[in-house]
C-alpha positions in Angstrom: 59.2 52.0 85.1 60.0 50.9 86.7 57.9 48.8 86.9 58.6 49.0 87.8 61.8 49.1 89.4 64.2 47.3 88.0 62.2 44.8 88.3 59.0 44.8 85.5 59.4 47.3 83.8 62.7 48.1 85.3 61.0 51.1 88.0 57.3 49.5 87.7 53.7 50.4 85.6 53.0 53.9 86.2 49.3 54.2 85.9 47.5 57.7 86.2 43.8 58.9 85.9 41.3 56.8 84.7 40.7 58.3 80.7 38.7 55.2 79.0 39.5 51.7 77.6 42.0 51.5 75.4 40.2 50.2 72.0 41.7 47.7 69.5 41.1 48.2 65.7 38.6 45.2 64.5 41.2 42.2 63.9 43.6 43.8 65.5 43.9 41.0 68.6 43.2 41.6 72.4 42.6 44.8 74.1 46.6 46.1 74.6 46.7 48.3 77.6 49.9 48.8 78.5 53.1 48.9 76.5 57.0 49.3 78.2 59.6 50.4 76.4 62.9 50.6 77.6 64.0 53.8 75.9 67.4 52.9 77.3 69.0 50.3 79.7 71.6 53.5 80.9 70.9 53.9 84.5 73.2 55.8 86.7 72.3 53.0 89.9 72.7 49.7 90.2 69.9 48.0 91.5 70.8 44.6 93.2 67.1 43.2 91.6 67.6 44.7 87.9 65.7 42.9 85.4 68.2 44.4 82.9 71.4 44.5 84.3 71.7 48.0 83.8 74.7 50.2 84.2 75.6 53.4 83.0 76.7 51.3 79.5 77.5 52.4 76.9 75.0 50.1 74.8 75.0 49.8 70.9 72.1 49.3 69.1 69.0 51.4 70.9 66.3 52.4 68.7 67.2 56.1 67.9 64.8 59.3 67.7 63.1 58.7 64.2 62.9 54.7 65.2 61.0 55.8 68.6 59.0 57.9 66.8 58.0 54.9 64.5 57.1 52.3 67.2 54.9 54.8 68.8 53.0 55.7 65.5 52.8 51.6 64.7 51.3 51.3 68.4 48.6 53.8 68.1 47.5 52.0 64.5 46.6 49.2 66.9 45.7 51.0 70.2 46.0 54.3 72.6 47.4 52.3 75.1 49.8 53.7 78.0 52.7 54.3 77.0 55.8 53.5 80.2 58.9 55.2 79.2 61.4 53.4 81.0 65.3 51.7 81.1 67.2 51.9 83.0 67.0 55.0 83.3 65.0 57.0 80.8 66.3 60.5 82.0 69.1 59.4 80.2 67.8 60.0 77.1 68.5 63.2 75.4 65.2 62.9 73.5 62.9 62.0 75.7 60.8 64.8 76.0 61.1 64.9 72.1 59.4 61.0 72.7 56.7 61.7 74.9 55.3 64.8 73.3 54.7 62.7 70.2 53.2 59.9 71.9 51.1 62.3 74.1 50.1 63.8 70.4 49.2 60.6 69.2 47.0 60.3 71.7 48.7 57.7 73.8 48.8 58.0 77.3 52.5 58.3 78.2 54.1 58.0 81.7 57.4 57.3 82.7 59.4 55.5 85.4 62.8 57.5 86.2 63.9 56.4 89.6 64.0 60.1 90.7 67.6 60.8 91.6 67.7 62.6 88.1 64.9 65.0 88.0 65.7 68.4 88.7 63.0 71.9 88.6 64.3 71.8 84.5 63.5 68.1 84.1 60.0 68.3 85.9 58.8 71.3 84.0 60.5 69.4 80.4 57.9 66.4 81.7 54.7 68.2 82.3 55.0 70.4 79.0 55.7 67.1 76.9 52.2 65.3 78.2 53.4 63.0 81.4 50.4 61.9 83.3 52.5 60.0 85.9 55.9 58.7 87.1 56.6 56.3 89.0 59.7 56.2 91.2 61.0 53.4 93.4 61.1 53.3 97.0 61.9 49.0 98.3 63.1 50.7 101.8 61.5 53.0 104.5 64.9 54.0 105.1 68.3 55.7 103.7 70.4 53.1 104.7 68.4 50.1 104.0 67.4 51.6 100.0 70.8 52.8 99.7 72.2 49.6 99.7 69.5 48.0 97.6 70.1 50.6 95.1 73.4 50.3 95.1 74.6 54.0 95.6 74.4 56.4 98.3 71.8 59.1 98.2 69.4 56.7 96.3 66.8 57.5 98.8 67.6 61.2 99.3 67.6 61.5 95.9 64.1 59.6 94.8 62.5 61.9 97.5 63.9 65.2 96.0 63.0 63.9 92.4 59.3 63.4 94.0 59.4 67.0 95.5 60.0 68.7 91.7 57.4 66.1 89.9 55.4 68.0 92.9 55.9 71.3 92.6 54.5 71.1 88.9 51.6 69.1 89.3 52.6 65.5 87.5 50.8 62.6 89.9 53.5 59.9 90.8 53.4 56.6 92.3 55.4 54.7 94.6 56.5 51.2 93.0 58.2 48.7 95.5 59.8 45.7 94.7 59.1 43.1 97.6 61.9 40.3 98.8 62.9 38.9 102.0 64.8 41.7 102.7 61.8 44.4 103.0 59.1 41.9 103.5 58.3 43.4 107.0 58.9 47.0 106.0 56.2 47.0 103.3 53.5 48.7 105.9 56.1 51.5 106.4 56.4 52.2 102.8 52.5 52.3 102.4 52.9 54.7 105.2 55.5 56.7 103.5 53.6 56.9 100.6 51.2 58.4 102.0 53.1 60.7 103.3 54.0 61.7 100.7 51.4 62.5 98.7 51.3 59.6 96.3 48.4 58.6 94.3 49.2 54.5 94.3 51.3 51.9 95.8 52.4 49.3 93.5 53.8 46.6 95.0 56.0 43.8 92.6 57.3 40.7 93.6 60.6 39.4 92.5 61.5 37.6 89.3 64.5 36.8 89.6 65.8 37.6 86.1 68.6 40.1 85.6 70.4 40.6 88.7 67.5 39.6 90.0 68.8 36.0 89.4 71.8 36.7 92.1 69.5 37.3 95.5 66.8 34.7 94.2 67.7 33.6 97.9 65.7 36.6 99.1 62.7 35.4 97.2 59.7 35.6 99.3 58.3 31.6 99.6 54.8 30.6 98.3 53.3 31.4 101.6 54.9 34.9 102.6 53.8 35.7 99.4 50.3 34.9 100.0 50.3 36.1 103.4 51.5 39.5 102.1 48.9 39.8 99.1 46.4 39.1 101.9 47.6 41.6 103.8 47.7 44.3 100.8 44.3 43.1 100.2 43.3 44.1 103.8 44.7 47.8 103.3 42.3 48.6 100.6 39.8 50.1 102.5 42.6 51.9 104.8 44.3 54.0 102.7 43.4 56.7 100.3 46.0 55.0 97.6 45.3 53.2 94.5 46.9 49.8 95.5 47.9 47.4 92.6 49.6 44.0 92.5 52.0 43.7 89.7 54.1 39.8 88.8 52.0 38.9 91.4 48.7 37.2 89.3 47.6 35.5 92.4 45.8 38.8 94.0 43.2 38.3 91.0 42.6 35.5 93.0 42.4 36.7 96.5 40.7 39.8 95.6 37.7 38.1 94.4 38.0 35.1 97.2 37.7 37.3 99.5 35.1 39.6 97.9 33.2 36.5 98.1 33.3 35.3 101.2 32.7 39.2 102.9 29.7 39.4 101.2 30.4 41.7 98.5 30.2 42.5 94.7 32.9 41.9 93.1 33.3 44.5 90.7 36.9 46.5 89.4 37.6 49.1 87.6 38.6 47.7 84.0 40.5 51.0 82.3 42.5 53.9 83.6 45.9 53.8 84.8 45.0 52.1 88.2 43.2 49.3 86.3 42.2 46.2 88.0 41.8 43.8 85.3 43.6 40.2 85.6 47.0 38.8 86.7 49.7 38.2 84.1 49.1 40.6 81.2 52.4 39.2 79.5 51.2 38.8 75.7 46.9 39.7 76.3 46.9 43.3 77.4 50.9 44.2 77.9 53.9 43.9 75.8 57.3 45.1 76.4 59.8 46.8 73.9 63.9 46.4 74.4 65.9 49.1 74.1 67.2 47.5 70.4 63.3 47.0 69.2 63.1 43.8 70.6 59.3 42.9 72.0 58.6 40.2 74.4 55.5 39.4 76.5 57.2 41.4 79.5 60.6 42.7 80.8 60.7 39.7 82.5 60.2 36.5 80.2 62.7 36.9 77.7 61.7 35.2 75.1 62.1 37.0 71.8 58.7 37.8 70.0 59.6 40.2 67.0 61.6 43.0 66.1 59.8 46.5 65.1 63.1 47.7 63.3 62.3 44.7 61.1 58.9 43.9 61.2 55.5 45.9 62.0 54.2 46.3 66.2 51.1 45.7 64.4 51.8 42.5 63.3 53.9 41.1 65.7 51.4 42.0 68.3 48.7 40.1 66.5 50.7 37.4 65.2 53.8 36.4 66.7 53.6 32.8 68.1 54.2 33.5 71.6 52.0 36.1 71.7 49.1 33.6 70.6 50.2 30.7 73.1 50.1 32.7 75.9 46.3 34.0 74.8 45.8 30.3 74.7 45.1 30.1 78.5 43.2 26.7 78.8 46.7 25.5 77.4 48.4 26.5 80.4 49.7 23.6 82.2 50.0 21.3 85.4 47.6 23.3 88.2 47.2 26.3 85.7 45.5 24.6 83.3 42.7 23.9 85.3 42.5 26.2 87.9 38.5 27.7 87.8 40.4 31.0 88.3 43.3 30.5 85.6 41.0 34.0 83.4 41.7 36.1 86.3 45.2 34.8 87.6 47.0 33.0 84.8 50.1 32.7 87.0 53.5 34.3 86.6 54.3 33.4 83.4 58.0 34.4 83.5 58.2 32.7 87.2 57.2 29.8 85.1 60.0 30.3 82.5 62.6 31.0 84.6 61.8 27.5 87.3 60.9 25.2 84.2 61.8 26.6 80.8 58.5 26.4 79.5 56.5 29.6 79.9 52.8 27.5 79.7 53.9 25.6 83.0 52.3 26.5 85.9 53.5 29.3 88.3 56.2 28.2 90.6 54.8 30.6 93.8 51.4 29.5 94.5 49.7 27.5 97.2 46.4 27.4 95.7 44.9 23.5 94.9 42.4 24.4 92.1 38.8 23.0 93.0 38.3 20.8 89.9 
């Protein structure tokens, strides 16, 4: 969303409020929790992280009305997952509303990740009536100039903070997704802030893969120790701020959240449904899945390896089935210091980080300082 950000899904994983596991049918594989689709990869900015490249296109081959409609029935055969609408930019999309209602009428819950520039009075009114429970919009810079730039147009910020304003005005919860590189490492406390400010209901906080564009500033890459200074840090705010704070391509705060839940003293204990949930690190293939714009579904928007096609084959079965799907739930497989780590069930490691440094999405996650115990 998203995210999402451009960077998993595109703007981020809206969540929402807590409404009950999502339940698998008997046989039907693990729990899925979250799905992305990216209803489009149109987006009117050009984010300098974008795990899709997007532009404002056009692009052949995305999975029409009667199609969408499809892939959302075959989810709901397997789960009520949520559902994150998002792209590029899903505003884009004449039908979108047309989307979500049926989703929401499936029963699935359905959020979305525009990156707020687009939403006007009409459009947040068109979300609410059609069953959004959240959006998520992207904010990597506590100021104009700085988020500008990273966005790639002028008016970015301006223009996420009016979008917020309308999602306001009609009730719809949002969340504020940021994307964290070298470049806003040390503005992440004023974004928090901001948040706040707001009126947000979580921070989200994603660290760069570089995939996409993503792949041209893997120089501003936080290194293996910013990054766990700052999930450290994120851990410390939990008790500071009235948010919902989640860690998202960042599997190592499964880790830190219950190392340091240990050593204060206290019960470790998270909330395991919802749209906040706290449930393990990499999802990619176990509780999440993510859907192309042409129908293609991979373990996330970031590891890009191909797992099935819905215009060709069933979600059903190509959740339950498809080869990389069952690898990746394969977790003592995992290898080099992931395949042993004692906390490799509640981290797993960045499985596309993994791709993208080695090739091989079962090696272990390029980012960590962590020397397993055994």
């Amino acid at each position: 969303m998203t995210h999402p950000h451009k960077n998993t899904p595109p703007h981020g994983h809206p969540g929402g409020h807590p409404s009950g596991p999502a339940h698998g049918k008997p046989g039907g594989g693990p729990q899925l929790r979250l799905v992305a689709w990216e209803t489009t990869r149109n987006c009117n900015l050009s984010c300098q992280h974008c795990r899709a490249s997007a532009t404002m296109g056009p692009y052949t081959g995305e999975l029409d009305t009667e199609a969408g409609f499809r892939l959302l029935d075959q989810i709901a055969e397997v789960a009520k997952p949520i559902i994150i609408l998002t792209g590029g930019e899903p505003l884009l999309r004449e039908d979108i509303y047309d989307l979500a209602r049926h989703g929401d009428q499936l029963g699935l819950r359905m959020v979305m990740a525009p990156n707020g520039t687009l939403i006007t009075p009409e459009h947040a009114r068109r979300m609410a009536a059609a069953g959004i429970q959240r959006i998520s919009v992207s904010i990597d810079c506590a100021s104009r100039e700085k988020h500008d730039a990273f966005r790639g147009q002028e008016g970015a910020f301006d223009g996420a903070l009016n979008g917020i304003a309308r999602v306001k005005e009609v009730g719809i919860p949002f969340q504020i997704n940021t994307t964290v590189t070298k470049t806003n490492l040390a503005e992440i406390p004023k974004i928090l802030a901001l948040a706040e400010e707001l009126g947000a209901v979580a921070h989200h906080i994603f660290l760069l893969v570089p995939t996409g564009r993503g792949k041209y500033i893997v120089d501003q890459e936080i290194d293996a120790q910013e990054y766990e200074e700052t999930l450290n840090w994120f851990y410390d705010q939990r008790e500071k701020t009235p948010l919902q704070l989640k860690a998202t391509c960042a599997p190592h705060y499964y880790r830190i959240l219950r190392q340091r839940a240990r050593a204060e003293g206290k019960t470790v204990t998270f909330e395991s449904h919802g749209l906040d949930a706290v449930t393990r690190g990499c999802l990619a293939g176990t509780g999440f899945c993510f859907v192309s714009h042409r129908g293609i579904v991979q373990p996330c928007g970031y590891l890009q390896t191909p797992c099935g096609d819905v215009t060709k084959a069933s979600f059903a079965d190509i959740w339950r089935n498809s080869e990389v799907f069952q690898n990746l739930r394969k977790i003592d497989d995992y290898q080099g210091k992931c395949g042993v780590c004692e906390y490799r069930k509640v981290c797993g490691g960045c499985r596309a980080r993994a791709f993208e440094a080695t090739g091989d999405y079962l090696k272990e996650e390029p980012l960590c300082l962590y020397q397993p115990g055994k």
